[in-house]
Structures are given as structure tokens and as C-alpha cells.
N, C-alpha and C positions, 0 to 999 in steps of 0.2 A: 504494500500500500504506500501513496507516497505522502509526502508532509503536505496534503489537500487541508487539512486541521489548521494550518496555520494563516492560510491565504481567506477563509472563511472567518477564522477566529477575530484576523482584525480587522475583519469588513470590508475586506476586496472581493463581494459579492457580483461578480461580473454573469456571465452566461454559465460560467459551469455551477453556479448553484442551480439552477436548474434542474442537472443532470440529479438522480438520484444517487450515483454512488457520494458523490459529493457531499449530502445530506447526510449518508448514513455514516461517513467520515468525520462529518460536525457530531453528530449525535452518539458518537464511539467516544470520542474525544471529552466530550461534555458529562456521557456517564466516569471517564475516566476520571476526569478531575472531583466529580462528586463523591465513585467511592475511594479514592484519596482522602481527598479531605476526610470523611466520613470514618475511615481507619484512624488519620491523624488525632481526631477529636476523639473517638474511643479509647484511644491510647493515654490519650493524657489525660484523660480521665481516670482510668485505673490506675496509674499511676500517681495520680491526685490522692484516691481512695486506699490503694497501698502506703503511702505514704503517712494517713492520717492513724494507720496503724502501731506510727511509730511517734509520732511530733505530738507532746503535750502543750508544744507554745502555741499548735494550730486547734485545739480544743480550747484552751483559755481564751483566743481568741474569739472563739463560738459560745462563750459562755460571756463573754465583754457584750457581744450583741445581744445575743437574748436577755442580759440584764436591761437593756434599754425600753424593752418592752412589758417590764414589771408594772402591776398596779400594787400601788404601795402610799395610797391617801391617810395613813393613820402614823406607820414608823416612821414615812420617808427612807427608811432605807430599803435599793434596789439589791435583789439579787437576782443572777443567772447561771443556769448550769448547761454544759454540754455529754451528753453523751456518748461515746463511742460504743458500738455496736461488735460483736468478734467480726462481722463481714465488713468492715469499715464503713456501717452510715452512724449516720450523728443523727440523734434528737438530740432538739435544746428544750428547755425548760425557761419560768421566772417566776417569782414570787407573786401570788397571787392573797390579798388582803380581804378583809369584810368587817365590817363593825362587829362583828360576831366575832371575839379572836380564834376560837375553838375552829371557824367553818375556813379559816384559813390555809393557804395551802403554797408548801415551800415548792422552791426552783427544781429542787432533786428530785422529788416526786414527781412533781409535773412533769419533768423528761423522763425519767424513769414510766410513767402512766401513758404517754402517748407512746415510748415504742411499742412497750407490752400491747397497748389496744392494737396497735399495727401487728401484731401477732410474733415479735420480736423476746428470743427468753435469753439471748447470751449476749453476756455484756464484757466489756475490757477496761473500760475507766470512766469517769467523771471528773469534770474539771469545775469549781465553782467560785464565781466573782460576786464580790459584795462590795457597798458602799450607799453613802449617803446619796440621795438625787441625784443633786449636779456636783460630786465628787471626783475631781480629777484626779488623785491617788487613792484608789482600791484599797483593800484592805482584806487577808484571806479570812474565810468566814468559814467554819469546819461545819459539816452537817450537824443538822438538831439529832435528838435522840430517834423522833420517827423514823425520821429519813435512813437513819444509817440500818433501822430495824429492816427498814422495807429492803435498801440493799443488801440485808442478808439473804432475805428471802429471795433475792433473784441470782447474788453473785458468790463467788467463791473467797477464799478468805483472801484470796493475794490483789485482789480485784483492786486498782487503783483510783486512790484520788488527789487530786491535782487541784493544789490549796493557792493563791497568792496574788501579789496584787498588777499584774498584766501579763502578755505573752511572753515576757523576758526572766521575767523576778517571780519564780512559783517553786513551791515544793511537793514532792509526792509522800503519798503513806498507802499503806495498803488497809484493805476493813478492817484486817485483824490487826492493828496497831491502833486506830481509832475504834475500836467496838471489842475490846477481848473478848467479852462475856454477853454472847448474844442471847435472848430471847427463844428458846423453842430447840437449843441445841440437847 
């Protein structure tokens, strides 16, 4: 076949576009470069998702966002948590408030609650961000007692979480460093 893709591609549409091989030369060319791309973007995709397998400053980061999105009209203080998945997706979670303190409901649950509803039961870590509203230095905020309950009930003891105050400045523990003595063992 000859380089006919090229004289078409930049619009020296003369008489042999006409011809049909001509056409099926553009439209060879056009799938070509679609599943290209198409590969290229799957790939860096997995690789986005392997990666997150490993980067706790790309989960702290995911849990800086979800904090933005707390309702928190009583403490003022936001929090956010991220979760990492064993297949590498992330729920995030945030602090959700009510005049009822009892009907309240922290960031670690809330990510924790929405993978399990997505039908999600293995987990690899959590990352969680606190601070005041408009607090530009974070501050690491360790799970409440609930929370670290519920992570028993889903995680293993070595299960990580990722304390601290941004992408850069964080430290890890595993449950059974924050929870020795869990509930129901």
C-alpha cells in the first residue's frame, strides 16, 4: 500500500479521493491512530492504578480533596479520607455533621460505606486529612474508636493508615498499632 494516508490526511483531497481505495486508506489510517491512542491511554492508566498501589502521598492527596467536600456546620472542622482498594481504586470519604451529634458520620466510614455498597470487601490502606475550615496547615487526625472498629471488621491487622498533615509530611501505622484490642476478636 503506498503513503495515500498522508496526501489525504493533510487535505490534498484532489480526484483520487474519489477512488475508493483511497478512502479505505484514510479510514485504515484513522482506525490506526484511534487504537493507538486508545492503547496509549489504557496504559497509562494502569499504570496510574499500579502505581497508586504503592504512593501514600497520592492517597493523602485524595483525602486533601474529599476533605473539601465535608459538611461540618457545628465543629468547623473538615475531614477527608481516601481509600485504597487491593485492585487499586480509591473511595474517598468526609465528615459528615447533624445537630444530632450521635447521627453523625466520620470520613473513614463514609469511604469505607461507599466501596462496600459498590460491592468492594479488600482493602490496603487509608489515608486521612483533618483540619479546621479554611486551615492551610492540616493536622493528622487518627480514627475515632468507631471507625477503627469498622476497619477491623473489613481489614487485616497490617492494613495501613496514612496519618499527616499533606502529600509530603505523613506517617503510616498499621490497625494493629492503633487498635490492639479489637472488638469481637
Amino acid at each position: 500500500m503506498e503513503t495515500c494516508w498522508g496526501a489525504s490526511f493533510f487535505g490534498v483531497l484532489g480526484r483520487e479521493w474519489q477512488q475508493s481505495s483511497q478512502r479505505n486508506c484514510y479510514k485504515e489510517y484513522l482506525n490506526m491512530l484511534w487504537r493507538d491512542t486508545a492503547v496509549f491511554w489504557y496504559n497509562k492508566s494502569r499504570k496510574k492504578r499500579r502505581n497508586r498501589l504503592m504512593d501514600y502521598g497520592y492517597l493523602m492527596e485524595e483525602a486533601m480533596k474529599a476533605r473539601k467536600m465535608a459538611y461540618a456546620p457545628y465543629s468547623q472542622f473538615q475531614v477527608g479520607a481516601a481509600l485504597l482498594c487491593t485492585d487499586g481504586s480509591v473511595y474517598t470519604g468526609c465528615n459528615v455533621e447533624n445537630a444530632s451529634y450521635g447521627a453523625a458520620n466520620c470520613a473513614e466510614r463514609t469511604a469505607f460505606f461507599k466501596a462496600v455498597s459498590e460491592g468492594k470487601r479488600s482493602f490496603r490502606a487509608i489515608a486521612v486529612a483533618g483540619g479546621k475550615k479554611d486551615a492551610v496547615d492540616l493536622e493528622p487526625c487518627p480514627p475515632c474508636g468507631i471507625c477503627r472498629q469498622v476497619m477491623e471488621e473489613f481489614c487485616s491487622p497490617d492494613f495501613v493508615i496514612v496519618l499527616g498533615k499533606n502529600e509530603a509530611d505523613y506517617q503510616m501505622y498499621t490497625l494493629r498499632e492503633i487498635f490492639p484490642l479489637p472488638f469481637g476478636e
